[in-house]
MIKEKOL-628096 format. One record per residue: x, y, z of N, C-alpha, C, CB in turn. Coordinates in steps of 0.02 Angstrom, whole numbers, plus 50000, padded with zeros to 5 digits. Atoms other than C-alpha are relative to their C-alpha. Last residue first. Glycine has a CB too. Layout:
N
{node {X Y Z} {X Y Z} {X Y Z} {X Y Z}}
...
end
This chain:
159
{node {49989 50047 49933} {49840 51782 48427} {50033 49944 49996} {49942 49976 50028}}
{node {49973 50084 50001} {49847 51905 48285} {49994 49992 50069} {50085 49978 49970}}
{node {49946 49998 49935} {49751 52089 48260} {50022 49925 49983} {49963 50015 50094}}
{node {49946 49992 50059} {49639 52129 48071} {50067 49994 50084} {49990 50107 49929}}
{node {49972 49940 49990} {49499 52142 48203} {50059 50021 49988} {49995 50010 50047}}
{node {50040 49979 49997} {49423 51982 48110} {49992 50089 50009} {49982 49959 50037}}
{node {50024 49981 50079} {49578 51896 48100} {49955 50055 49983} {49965 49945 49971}}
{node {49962 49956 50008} {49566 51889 48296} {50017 50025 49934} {50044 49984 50029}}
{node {50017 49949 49982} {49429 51795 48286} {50054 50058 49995} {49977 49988 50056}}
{node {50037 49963 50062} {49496 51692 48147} {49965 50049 50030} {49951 49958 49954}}
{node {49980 49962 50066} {49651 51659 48253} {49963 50031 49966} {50023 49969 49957}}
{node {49943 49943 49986} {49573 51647 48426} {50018 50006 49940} {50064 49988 50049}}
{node {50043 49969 50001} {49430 51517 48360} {50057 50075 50013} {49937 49972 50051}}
{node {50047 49969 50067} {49533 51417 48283} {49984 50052 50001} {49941 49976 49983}}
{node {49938 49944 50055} {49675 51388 48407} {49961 50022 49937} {50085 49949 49962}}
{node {50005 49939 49964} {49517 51352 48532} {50061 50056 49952} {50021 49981 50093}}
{node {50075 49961 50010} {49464 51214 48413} {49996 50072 50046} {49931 49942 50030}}
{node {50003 49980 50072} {49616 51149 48391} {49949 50043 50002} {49990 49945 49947}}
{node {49953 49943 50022} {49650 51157 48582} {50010 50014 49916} {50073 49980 50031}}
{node {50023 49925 49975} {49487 51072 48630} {50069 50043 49968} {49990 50007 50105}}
{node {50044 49967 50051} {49526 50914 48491} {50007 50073 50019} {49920 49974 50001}}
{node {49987 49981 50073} {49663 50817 48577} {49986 50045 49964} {49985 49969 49967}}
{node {49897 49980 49990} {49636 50830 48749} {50005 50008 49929} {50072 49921 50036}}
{node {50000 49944 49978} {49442 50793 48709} {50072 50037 50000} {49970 49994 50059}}
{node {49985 49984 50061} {49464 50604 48679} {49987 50078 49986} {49962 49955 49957}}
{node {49926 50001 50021} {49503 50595 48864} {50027 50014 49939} {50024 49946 50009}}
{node {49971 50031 50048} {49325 50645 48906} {50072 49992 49978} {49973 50019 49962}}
{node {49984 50076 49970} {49302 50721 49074} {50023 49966 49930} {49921 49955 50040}}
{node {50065 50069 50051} {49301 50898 49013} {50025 49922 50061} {50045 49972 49859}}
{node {50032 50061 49933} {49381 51053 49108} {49969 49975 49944} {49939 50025 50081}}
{node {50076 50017 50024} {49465 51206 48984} {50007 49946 50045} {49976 49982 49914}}
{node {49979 50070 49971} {49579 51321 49071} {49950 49971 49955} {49992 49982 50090}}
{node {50059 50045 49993} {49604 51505 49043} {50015 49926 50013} {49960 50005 49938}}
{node {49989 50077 49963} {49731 51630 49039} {49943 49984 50016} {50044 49991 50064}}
{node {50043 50027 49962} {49717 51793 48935} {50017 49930 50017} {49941 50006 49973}}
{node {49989 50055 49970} {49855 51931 48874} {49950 49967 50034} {50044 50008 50034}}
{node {50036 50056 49950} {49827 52089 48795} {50022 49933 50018} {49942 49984 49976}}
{node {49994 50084 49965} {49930 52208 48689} {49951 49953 50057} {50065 50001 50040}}
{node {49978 50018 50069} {49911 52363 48571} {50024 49921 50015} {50066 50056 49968}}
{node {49947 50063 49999} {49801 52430 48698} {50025 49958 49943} {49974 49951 50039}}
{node {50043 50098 50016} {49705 52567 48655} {50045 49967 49995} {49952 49974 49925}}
{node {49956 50027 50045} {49761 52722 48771} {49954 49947 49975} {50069 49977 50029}}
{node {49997 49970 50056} {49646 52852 48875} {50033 49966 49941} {50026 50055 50013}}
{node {50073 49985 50010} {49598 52739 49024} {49999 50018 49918} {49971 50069 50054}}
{node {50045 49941 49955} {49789 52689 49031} {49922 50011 49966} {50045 50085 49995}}
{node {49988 49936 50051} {49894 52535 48970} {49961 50038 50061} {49960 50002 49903}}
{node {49969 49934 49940} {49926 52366 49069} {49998 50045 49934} {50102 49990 50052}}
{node {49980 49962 50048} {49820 52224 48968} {50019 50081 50020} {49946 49994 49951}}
{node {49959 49946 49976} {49772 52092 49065} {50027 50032 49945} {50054 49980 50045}}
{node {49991 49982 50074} {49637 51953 49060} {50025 50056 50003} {49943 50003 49955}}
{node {49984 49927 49996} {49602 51838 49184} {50010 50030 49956} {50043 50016 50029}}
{node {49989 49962 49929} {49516 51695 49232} {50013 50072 49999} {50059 49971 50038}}
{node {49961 49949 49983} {49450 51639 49065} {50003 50036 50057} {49993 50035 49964}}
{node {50000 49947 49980} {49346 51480 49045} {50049 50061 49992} {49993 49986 50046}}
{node {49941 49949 50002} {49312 51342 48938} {49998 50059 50032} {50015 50018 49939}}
{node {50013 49922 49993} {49182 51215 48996} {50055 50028 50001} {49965 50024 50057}}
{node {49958 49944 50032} {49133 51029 48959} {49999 50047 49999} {50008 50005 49958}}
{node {50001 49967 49995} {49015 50878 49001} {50074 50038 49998} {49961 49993 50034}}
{node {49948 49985 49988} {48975 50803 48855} {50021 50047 50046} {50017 50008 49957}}
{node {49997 50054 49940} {48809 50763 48831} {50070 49977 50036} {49968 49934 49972}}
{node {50010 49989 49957} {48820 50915 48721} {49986 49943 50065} {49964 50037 49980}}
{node {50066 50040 49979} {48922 50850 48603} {49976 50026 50067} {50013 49917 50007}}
{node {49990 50043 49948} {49066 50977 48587} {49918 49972 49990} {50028 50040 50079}}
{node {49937 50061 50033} {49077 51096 48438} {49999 49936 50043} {50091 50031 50005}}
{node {50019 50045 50091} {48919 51198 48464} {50042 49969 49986} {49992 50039 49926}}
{node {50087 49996 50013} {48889 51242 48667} {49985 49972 49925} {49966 50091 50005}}
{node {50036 50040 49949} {49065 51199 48744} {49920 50008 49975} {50015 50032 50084}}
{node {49995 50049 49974} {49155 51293 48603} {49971 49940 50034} {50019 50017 50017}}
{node {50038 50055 50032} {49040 51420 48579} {50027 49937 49983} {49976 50019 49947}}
{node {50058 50020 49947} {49103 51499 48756} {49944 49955 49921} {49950 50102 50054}}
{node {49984 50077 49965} {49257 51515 48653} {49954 49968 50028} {50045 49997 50052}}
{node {50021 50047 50044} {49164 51663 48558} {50038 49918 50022} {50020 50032 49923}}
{node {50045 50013 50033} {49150 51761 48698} {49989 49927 49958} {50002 50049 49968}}
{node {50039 50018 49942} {49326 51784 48761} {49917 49953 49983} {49988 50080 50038}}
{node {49948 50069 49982} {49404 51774 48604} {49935 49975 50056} {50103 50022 50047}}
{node {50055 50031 50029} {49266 51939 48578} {50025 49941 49998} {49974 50023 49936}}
{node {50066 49999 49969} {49334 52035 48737} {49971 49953 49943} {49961 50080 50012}}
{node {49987 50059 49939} {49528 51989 48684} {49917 50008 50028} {50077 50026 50075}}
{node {50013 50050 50032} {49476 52085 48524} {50018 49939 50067} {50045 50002 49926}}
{node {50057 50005 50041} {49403 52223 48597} {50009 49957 49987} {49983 50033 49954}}
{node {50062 49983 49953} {49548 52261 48725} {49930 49943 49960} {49978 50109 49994}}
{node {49962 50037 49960} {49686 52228 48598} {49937 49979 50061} {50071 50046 50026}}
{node {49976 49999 49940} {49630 52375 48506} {49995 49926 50027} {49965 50051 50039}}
{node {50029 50083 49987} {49668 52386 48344} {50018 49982 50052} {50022 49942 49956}}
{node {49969 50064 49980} {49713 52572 48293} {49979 49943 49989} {50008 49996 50052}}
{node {49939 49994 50000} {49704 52726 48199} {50042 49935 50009} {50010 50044 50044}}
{node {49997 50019 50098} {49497 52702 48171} {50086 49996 50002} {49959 50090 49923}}
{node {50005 50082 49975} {49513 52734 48387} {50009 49960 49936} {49919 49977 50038}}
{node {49962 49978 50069} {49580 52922 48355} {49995 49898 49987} {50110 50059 50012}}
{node {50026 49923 50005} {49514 53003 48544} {50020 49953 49929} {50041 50091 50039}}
{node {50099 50004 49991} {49541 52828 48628} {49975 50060 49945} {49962 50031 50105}}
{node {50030 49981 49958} {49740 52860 48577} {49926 49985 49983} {50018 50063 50011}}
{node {50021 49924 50036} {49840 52720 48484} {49954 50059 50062} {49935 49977 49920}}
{node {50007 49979 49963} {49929 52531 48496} {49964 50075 49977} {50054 49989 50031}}
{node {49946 49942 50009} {49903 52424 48360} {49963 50037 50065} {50003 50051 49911}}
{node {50036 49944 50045} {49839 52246 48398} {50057 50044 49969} {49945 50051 50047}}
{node {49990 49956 50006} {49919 52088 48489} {49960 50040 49937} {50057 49993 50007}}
{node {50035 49961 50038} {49831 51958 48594} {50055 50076 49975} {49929 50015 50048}}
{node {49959 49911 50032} {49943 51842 48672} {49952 50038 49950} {50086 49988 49942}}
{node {50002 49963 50070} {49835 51696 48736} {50021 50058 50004} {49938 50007 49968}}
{node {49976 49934 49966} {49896 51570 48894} {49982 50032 49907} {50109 50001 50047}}
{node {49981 49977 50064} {49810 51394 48904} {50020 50091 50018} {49928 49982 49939}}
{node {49999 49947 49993} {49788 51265 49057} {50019 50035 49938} {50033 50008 50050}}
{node {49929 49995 50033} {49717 51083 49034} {50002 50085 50012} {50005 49969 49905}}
{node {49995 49923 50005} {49622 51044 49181} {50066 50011 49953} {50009 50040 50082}}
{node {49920 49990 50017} {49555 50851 49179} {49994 50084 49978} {50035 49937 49921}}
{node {49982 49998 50108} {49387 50841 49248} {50074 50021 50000} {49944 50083 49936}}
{node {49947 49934 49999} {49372 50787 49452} {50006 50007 49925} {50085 49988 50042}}
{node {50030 49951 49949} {49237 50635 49492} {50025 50060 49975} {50021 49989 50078}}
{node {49966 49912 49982} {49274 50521 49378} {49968 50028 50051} {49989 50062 49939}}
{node {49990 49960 50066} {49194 50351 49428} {50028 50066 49991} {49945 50009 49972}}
{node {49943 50048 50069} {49146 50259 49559} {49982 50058 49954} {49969 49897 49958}}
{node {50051 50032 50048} {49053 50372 49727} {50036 49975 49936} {49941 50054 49980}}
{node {49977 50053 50036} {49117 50428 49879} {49960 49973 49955} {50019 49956 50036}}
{node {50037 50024 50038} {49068 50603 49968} {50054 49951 49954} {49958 50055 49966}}
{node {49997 50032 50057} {49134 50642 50124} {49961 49986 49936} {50008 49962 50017}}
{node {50039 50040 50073} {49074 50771 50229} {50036 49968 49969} {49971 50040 49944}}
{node {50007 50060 49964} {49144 50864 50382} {49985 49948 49967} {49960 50002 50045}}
{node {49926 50036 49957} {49152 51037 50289} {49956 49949 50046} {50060 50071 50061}}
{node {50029 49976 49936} {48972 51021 50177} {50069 49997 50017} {49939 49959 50045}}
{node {50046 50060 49960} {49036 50974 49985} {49998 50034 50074} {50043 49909 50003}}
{node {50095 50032 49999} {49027 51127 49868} {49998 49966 50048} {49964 49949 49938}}
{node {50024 49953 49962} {49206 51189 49920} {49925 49978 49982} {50027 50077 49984}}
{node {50053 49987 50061} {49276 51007 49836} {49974 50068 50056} {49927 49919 49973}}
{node {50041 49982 49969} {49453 50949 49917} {49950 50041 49977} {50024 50018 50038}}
{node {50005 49932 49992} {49504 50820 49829} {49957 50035 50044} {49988 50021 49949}}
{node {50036 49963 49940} {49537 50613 49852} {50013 50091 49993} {50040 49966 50081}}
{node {49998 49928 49994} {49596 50506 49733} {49950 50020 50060} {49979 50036 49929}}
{node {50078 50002 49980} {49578 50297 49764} {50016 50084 50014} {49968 49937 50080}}
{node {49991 49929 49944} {49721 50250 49663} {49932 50025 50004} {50054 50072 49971}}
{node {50055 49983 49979} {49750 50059 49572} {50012 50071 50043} {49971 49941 50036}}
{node {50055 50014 50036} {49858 49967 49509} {49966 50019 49991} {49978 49972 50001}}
{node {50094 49955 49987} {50019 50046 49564} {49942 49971 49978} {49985 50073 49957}}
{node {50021 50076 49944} {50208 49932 49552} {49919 50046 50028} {50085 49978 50100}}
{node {49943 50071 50010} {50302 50084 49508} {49966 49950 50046} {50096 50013 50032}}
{node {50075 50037 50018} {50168 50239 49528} {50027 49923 49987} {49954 50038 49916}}
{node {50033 50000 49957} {50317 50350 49605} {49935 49948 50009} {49990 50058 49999}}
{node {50006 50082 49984} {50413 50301 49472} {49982 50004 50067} {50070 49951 49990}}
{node {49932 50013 49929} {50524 50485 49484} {49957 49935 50002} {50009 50065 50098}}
{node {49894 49990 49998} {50454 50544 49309} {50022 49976 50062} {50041 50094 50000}}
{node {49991 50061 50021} {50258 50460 49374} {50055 50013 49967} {49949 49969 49966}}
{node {50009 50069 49948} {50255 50597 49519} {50030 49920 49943} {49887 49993 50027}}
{node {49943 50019 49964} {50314 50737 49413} {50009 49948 50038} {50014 50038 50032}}
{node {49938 50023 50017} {50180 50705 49313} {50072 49996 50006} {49999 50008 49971}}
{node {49981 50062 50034} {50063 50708 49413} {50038 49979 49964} {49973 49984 49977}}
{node {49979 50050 49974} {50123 50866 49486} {49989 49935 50001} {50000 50009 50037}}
{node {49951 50033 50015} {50113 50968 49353} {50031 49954 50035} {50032 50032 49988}}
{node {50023 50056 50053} {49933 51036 49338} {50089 49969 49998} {49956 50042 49905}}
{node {49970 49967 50056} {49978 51203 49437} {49991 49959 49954} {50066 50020 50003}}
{node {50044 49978 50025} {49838 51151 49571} {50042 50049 49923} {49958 50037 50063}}
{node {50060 50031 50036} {49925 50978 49582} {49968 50078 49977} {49944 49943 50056}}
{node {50023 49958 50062} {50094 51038 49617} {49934 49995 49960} {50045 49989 49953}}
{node {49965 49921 50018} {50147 50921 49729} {49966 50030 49935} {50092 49996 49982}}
{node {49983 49967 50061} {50025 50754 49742} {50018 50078 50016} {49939 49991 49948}}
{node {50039 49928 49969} {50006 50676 49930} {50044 50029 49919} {50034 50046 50112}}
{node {49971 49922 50053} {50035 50497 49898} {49974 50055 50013} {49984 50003 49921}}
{node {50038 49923 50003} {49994 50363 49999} {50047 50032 49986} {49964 50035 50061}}
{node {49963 49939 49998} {50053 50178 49958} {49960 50066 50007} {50038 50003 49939}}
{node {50042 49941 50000} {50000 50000 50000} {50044 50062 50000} {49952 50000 50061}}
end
């Protein structure tokens, strides 16, 4: 018998640091265990089967042209087009994915250091997508490198 306490789990890298050092050497079997803010504190809940969706993590460079608010036809703001990325990923999980599938792309953050008066000639967003399906891994990042290029296409910017 072995217990494991996984490093790095909420960065997504400590499973696999675990099975590089043959930590899983001689494993058949692992009875996971997270901690869920839905369940009551004091509470277990046990039940077969996934429980936790696989978290792949993703980082998008949004660049435009930089310019003043006052002269906006000048530029390509960065702003605008990281707001419609945003958006149109969310049809991801609603028209490319079987809906009996469950599945959800998000965006945590989305940064773009300028001033009130400037249009950002840069952005940056981090997201995650969650599925249970394994045949998923493959597909979600074509389908997210789609939607960022031709959206971004769109406001003549690249991602």
């Amino acid at each position: 018998m072995k217990l494991f306490f996984q490093p790095g789990e909420e960065v997504a890298k400590g499973a696999k640091a675990m099975i590089a050092e043959d930590a899983l050497e001689g494993v058949y079997g692992v009875f996971g265990m997270h901690l869920w803010s839905d369940l009551e504190c004091g509470k277990i809940s046990v039940e077969e089967g996934p429980r936790m969706a696989a978290a792949d993590i993703f980082k998008i460079k949004v660049k435009g042209k930089g310019g003043h608010v006052s002269l906006p036809h000048q530029g390509i703001d960065a702003v605008v087009v990281s707001s419609a990325i945003v958006m149109n990923l969310q049809s991801i999980a609603s028209r490319e994915v079987n809906p009996l599938e469950p599945m959800v792309i998000s965006i945590g953050a989305i940064n773009s250091v300028t001033r009130f008066n400037v249009i950002a000639s840069e952005a940056t967003l981090d997201g995650t997508a969650r599925y249970f399906n394994p045949e998923l891994k493959g597909e979600v990042p074509k389908m997210i490198e789609y939607i960022i290029q031709y959206t971004a296409a769109t406001y003549r910017a690249e991602a």
